[in-house]
C-alpha positions as CSV (number, residue, x, y, z in Angstrom):
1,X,-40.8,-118.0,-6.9
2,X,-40.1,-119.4,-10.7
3,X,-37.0,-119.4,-12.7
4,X,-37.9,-116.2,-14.4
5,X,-38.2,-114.5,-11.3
6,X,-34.7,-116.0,-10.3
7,X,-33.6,-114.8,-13.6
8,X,-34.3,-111.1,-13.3
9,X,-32.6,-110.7,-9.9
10,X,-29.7,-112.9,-11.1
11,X,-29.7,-110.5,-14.2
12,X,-29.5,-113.9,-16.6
13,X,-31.0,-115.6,-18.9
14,X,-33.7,-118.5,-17.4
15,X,-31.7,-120.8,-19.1
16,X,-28.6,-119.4,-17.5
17,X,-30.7,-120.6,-14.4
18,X,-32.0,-124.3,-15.6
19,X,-28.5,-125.1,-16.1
20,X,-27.3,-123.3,-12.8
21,X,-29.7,-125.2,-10.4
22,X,-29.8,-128.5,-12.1
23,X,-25.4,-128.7,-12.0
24,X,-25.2,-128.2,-15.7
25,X,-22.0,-126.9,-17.9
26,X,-22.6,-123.7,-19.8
27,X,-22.3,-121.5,-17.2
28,X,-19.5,-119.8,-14.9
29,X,-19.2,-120.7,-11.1
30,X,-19.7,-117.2,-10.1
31,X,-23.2,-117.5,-12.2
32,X,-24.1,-120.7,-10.8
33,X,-23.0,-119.9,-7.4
34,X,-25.3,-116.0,-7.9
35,X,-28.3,-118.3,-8.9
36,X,-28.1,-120.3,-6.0
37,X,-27.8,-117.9,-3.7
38,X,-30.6,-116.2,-5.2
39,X,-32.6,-119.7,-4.8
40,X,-31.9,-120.4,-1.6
41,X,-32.5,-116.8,-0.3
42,X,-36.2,-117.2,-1.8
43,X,-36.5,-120.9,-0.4
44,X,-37.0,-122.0,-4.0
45,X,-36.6,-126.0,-4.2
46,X,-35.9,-127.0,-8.1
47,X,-37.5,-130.0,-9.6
48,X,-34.3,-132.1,-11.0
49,X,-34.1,-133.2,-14.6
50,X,-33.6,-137.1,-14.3
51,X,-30.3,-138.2,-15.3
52,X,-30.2,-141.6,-17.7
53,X,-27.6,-143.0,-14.5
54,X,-29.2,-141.2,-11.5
55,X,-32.5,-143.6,-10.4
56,X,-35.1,-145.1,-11.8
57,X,-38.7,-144.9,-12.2
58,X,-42.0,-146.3,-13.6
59,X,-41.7,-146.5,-17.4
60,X,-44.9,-144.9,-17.4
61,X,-44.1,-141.4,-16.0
62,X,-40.7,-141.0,-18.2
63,X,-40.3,-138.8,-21.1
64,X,-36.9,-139.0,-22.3
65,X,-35.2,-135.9,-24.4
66,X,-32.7,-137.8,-26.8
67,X,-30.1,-135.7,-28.6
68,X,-27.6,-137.5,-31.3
69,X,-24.3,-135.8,-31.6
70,X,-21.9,-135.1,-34.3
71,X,-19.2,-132.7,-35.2
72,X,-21.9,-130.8,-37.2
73,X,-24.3,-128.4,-35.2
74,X,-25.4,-130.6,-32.7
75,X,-21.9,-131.6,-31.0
76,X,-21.2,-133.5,-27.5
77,X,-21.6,-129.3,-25.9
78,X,-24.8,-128.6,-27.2
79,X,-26.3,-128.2,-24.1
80,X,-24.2,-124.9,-23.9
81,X,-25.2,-123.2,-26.8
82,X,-28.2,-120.9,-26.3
83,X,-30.7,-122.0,-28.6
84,X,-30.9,-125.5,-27.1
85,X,-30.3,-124.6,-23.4
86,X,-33.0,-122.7,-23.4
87,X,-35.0,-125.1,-25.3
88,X,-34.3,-127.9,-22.8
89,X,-35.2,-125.5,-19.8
90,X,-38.5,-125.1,-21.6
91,X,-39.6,-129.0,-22.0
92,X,-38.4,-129.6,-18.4
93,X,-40.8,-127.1,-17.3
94,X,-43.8,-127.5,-19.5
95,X,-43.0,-131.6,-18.5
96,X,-43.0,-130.7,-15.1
97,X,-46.5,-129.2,-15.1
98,X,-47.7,-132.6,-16.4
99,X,-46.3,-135.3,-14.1
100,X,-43.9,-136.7,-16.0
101,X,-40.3,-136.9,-15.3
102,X,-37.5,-135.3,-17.8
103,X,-34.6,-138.1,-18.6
104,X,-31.9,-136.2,-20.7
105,X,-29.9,-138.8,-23.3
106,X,-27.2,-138.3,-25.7
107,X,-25.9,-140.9,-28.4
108,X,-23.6,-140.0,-31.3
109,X,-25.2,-140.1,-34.2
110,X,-23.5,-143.1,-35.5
111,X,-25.0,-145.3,-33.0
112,X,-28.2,-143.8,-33.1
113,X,-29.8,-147.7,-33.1
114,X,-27.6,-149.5,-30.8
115,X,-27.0,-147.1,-27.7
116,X,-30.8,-145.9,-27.4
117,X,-31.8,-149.5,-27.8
118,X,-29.6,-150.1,-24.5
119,X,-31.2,-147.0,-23.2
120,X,-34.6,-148.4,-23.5
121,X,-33.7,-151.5,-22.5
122,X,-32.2,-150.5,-19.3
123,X,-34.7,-147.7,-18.5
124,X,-37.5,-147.6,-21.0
125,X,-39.4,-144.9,-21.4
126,X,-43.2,-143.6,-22.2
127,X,-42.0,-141.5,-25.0
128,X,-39.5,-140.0,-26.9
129,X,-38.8,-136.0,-27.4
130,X,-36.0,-136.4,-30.3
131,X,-33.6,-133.4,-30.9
132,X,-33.5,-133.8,-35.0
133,X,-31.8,-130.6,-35.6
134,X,-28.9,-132.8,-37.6
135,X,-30.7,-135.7,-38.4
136,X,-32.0,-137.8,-41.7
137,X,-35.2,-139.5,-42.1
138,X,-33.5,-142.9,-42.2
139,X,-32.1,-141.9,-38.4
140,X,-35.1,-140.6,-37.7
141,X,-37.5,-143.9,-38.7
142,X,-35.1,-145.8,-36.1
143,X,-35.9,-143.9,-33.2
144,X,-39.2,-144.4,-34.3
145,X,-39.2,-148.2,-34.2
146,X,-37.2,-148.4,-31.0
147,X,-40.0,-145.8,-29.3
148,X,-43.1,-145.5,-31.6
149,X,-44.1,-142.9,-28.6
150,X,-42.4,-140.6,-30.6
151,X,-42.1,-136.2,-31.3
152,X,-38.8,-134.9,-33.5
153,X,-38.4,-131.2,-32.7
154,X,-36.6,-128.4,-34.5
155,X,-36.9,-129.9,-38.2
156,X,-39.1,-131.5,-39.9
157,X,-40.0,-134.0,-43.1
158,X,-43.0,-133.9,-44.6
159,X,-43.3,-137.4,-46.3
160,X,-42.6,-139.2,-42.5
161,X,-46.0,-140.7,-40.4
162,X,-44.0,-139.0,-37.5
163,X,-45.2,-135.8,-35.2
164,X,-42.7,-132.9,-35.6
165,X,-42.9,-129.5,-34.2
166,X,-40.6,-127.1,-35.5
167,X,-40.1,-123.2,-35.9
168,X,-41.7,-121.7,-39.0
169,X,-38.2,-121.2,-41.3
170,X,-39.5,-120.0,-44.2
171,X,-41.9,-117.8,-42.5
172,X,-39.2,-115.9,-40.6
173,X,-36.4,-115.6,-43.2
174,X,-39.6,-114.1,-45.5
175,X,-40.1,-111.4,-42.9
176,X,-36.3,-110.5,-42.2
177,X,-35.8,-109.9,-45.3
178,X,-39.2,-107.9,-46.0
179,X,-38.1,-105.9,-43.0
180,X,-34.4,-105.2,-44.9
181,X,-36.1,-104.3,-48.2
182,X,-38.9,-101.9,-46.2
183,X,-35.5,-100.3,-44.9
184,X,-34.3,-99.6,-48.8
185,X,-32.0,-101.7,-48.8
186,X,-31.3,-103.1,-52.6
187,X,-28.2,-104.6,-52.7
188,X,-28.4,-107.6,-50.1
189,X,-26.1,-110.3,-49.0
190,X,-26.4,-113.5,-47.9
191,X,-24.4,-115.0,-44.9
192,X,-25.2,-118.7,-44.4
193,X,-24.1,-122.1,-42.5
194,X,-21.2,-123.7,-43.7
195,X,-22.8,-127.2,-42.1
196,X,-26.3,-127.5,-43.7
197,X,-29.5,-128.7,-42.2
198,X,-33.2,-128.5,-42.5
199,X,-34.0,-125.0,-41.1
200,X,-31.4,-123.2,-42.5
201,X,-32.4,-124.7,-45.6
202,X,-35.8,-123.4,-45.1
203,X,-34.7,-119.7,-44.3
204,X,-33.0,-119.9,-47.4
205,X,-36.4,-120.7,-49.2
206,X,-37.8,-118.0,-47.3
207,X,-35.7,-115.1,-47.6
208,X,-34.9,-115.4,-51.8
209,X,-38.8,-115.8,-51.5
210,X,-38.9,-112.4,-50.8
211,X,-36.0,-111.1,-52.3
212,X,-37.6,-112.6,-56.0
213,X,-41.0,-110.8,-54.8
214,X,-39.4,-107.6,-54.7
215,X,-37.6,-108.3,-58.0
216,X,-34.2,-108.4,-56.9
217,X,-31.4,-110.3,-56.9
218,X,-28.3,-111.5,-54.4
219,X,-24.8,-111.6,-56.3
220,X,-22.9,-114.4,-56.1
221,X,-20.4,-112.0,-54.9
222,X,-22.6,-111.1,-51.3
223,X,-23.2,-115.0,-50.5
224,X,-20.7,-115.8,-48.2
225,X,-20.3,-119.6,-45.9
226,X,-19.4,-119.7,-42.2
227,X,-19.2,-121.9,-39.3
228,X,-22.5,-121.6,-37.5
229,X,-21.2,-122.6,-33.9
230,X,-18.3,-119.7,-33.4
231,X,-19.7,-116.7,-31.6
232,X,-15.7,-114.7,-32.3
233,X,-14.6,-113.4,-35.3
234,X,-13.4,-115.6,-38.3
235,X,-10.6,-115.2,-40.2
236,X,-11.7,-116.5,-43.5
237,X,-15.0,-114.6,-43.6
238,X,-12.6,-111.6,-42.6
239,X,-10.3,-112.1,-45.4
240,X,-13.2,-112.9,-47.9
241,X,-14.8,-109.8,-46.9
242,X,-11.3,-107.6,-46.9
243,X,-11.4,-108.8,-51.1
244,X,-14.2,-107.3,-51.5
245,X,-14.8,-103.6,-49.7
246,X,-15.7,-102.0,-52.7
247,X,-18.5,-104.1,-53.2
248,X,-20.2,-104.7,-49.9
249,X,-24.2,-105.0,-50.1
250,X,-25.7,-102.6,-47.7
251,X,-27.5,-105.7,-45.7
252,X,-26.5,-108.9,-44.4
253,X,-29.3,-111.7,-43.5
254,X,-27.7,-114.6,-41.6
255,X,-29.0,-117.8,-41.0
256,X,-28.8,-117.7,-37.5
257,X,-28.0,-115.6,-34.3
258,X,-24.4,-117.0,-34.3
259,X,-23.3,-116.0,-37.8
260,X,-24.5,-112.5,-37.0
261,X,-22.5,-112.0,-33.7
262,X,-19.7,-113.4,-35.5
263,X,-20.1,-111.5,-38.5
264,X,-20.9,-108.5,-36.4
265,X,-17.4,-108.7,-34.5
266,X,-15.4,-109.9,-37.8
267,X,-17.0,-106.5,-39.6
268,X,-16.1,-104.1,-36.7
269,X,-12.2,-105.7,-36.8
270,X,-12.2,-104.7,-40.1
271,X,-13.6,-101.2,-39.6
272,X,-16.8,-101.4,-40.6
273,X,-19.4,-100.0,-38.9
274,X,-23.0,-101.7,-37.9
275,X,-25.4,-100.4,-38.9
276,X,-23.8,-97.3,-40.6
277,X,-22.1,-98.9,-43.1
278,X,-23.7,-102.4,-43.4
279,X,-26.8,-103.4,-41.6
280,X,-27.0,-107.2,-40.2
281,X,-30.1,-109.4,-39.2
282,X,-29.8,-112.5,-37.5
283,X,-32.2,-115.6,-36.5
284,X,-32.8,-117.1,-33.1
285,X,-33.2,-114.2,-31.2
286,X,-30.2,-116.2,-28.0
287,X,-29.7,-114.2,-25.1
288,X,-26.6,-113.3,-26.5
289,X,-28.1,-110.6,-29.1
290,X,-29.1,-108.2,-26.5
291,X,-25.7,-108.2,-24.9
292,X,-23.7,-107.8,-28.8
293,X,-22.8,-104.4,-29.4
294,X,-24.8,-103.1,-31.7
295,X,-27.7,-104.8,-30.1
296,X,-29.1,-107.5,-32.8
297,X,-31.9,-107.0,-34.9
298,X,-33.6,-110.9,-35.1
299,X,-36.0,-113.2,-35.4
300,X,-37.5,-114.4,-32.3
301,X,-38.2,-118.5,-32.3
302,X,-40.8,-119.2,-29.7
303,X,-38.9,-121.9,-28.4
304,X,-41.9,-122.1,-24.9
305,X,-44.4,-122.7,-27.5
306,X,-42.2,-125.3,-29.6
307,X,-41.7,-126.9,-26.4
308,X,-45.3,-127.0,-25.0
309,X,-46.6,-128.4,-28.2
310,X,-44.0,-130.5,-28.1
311,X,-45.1,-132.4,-24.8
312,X,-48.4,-131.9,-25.4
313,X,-48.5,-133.9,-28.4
314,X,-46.4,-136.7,-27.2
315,X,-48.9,-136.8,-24.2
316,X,-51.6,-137.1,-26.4
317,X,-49.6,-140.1,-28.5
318,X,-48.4,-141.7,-25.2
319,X,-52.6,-141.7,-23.8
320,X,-53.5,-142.7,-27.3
321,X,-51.0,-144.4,-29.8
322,X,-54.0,-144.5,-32.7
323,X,-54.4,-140.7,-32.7
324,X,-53.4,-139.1,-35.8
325,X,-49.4,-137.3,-36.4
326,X,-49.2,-133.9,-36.9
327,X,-46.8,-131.6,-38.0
328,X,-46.7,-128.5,-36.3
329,X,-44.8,-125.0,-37.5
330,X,-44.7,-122.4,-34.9
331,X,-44.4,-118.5,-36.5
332,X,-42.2,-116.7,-35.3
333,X,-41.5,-112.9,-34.1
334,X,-39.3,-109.9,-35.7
335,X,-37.4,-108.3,-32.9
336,X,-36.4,-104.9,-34.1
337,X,-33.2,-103.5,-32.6
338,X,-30.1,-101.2,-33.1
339,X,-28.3,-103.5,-35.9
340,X,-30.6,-102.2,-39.0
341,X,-31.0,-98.6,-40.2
342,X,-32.8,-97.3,-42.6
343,X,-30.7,-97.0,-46.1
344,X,-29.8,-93.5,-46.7
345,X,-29.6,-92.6,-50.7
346,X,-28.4,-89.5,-52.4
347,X,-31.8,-87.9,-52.9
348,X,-32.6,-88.4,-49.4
349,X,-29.3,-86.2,-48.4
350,X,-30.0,-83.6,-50.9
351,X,-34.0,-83.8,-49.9
């Protein structure tokens, strides 16, 4: 049995069950307590992430994930939000497969240097998968001296001699909101991150790409800025919105799978209807968008492929620290669902 076969009788996500059967927050004890009942029914026996405190072992056969924390994106709960849960489920599978161990480390950001030195020092480590959702290239060159053994996931900077492997942005963004102009839609707003980072920075690129190959053009007016980590409704958008009813685009491209659910709920409060009256595409493709009501219309990041690359490469550093840095972008997927409809004109009606 494997975790997606726990995860279909369990009725969860497989990261729902990573973090269930390795004693992880994110999920509810009546989950937790489902999945191992579920596991212990089927006489599965999980391999356990290594903790930085649990035990140690040979330097040689440790790869250690190492996420820096702020009050940004990446903050001290991470591990409960979607995108990286099941992003960490991933690498400790794919690393499993290989015969290294998985050692899970956070540090806040501001002591980036100091506390993974300690790390190292105490435990060191073969290689270093580093979470740079949030980070700069100055942060990212010190990991790199303390562990030259070294892959940076989930952004990426083109001038660094460092291997990244990140989800292609611009690509993505490009095709959402292709898919909103093949829909008719004309008039098109844009909901985006009030913290700003890398990959959203790239979907912008990517979606006024295609909105200036089309020839049109995003008002001032339909740009709106929201926190990316609140799944509820916000009162500011809300309000924001409220000042503006009469002049609501017909489409909404958010920057990621959060914004949309939480646009989604702040629209409905409001009393306007998805997709009838405004249509909404996110970007993540989380568990979570299957389970919003309407169901969300995204773009699906292959987070297993991002993940296998991921160790792969490092492996390939680790056997041979000479071999060349790459950077890798992984395409992603549009995942049509009930969130966009087709924009019905005038001449359609009378047609």
């Amino acid at each position: 049995m494997k975790i997606d076969d726990i995860a279909k009788l369990a009725n969860v996500s497989r990261s729902a069950v990573s973090l269930a059967l390795n004693g992880k927050n994110g999920v509810s004890k009546k989950t937790r307590d489902k999945v191992l009942k579920i596991a212990q029914e089927h006489g599965y026996i999980p391999r356990s992430i290594v903790k930085a405190d649990q035990y140690l072992q040979p330097n040689s056969k440790i790869l250690r994930f190492v996420a820096c924390t702020n009050a940004g994106i990446v903050t001290e709960q991470y591990e409960s939000l979607p995108f990286f849960m099941e992003l960490m489920s991933n690498l400790d599978e794919h690393i499993g497969t290989s015969g290294y161990s998985l050692m899970v480390s956070s540090v806040k950001i501001e002591e980036i240097e100091e506390a993974l030195s300690k790390l190292e020092q105490d435990q060191p480590s073969a290689g270093v998968l580093l979470l740079g959702t949030n980070l700069t290239p100055t942060q990212i060159e010190i990991v790199s001296r303390i562990q030259p053994n070294l892959v940076v996931m989930d952004t990426c900077f083109e001038t660094m001699d460092t291997n990244f492997v990140v989800m292609n942005n611009v690509y993505g963004a490009y095709h959402a909101a292709k898919h909103l102009i093949e829909l008719g839609h004309t008039a098109i707003g844009y909901i985006e991150s009030s913290s700003r980072m890398y990959n959203f920075d790239m979907r912008k690129k990517g979606f006024f790409q295609a909105i200036n190959e089309a020839g049109l053009k995003v008002s001032d007016r339909n740009i709106f800025s929201i926190s990316p980590t609140i799944i509820s409704s916000q009162d500011g958008f809300k309000n924001n919105i409220a000042n503006h009813l009469k002049q609501l685009p017909t489409a909404f491209f958010c920057e990621c799978d959060y914004i949309a659910i939480s646009v989604i709920k702040s629209l409905t409060e409001l009393g306007i209807r998805v997709p009838h009256d405004v249509s909404i595409i996110g970007f993540d493709n989380i568990f979570e968008s299957q389970v919003i009501t309407p169901e969300l219309t995204t773009i699906h990041v292959k987070k297993d492929t991002i993940a296998s690359l991921a160790v792969e490469t490092l492996i390939k550093q680790i056997n041979n620290p000479d071999s060349d840095r790459i950077k890798s972008l992984v395409n992603t997927d549009l995942v049509i669902r009930n969130s966009c409809i087709k924009l019905v004109t005038k001449q359609d009606v009378v047609g």
